[in-house]
C-alpha positions, 0 to 999 in steps of 0.5 A, a space after each residue: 500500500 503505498 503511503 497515499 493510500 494509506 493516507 486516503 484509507 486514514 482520512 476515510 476512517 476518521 471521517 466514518 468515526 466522526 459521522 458515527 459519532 454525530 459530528 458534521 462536516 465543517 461550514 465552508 468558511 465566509 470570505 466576504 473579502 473574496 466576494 468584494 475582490 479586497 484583501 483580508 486586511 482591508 476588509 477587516 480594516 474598512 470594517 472596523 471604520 464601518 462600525 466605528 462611524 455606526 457607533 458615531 451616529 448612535 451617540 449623535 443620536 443619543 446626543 440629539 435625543 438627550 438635548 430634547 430631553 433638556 430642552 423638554 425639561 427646561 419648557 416643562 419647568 417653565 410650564 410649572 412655574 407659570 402653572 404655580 404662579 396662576 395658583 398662587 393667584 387663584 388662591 388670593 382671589 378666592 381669599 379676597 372673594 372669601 373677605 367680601 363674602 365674610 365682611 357682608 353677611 
């Protein structure tokens, strides 16, 4: 037997072991570089500036969500100061009311 068929008959047993016991043949590995016609450097590296520049308009966004979220807040304040303002207001006219009601009966 030569060493070549030695081999074939050594692989040929390790794969019938491997499928006896439950274990699949291996996924074809993903080259996405291959498909663009770039290098594995260069998709890595054009990659990592993909999600780099995701990762800036996330925080933009969130910057962007965040300054309405002051600028909601300072309104909501003002809308509360004007909302105490007319009650405090409302109360001393219903005193008065209270002290024209009182004084004339």
């Amino acid at each position: 037997m030569t060493p070549e068929e030695k081999r074939e008959k050594n692989r040929l047993c390790s794969e019938r072991w491997r499928r006896a016991h439950g274990i699949g043949p291996r996924k074809p590995a993903q080259q996405p570089w291959l498909a663009e016609g770039i290098s594995r450097s260069t998709w890595y590296r054009r990659k990592q500036a993909r999600e780099r520049e995701a990762l800036t308009v996330v925080a933009t966004a969130r910057e962007a969500v965040f300054d309405r979220l002051d600028w909601q807040l300072a309104r909501l304040r003002r809308e509360l100061e004007t909302a105490a303002r007319f009650a405090d207001e409302g109360a001393a006219i219903i005193t008065e009311l209270a002290g024209y009601s009182g004084s004339s009966g």
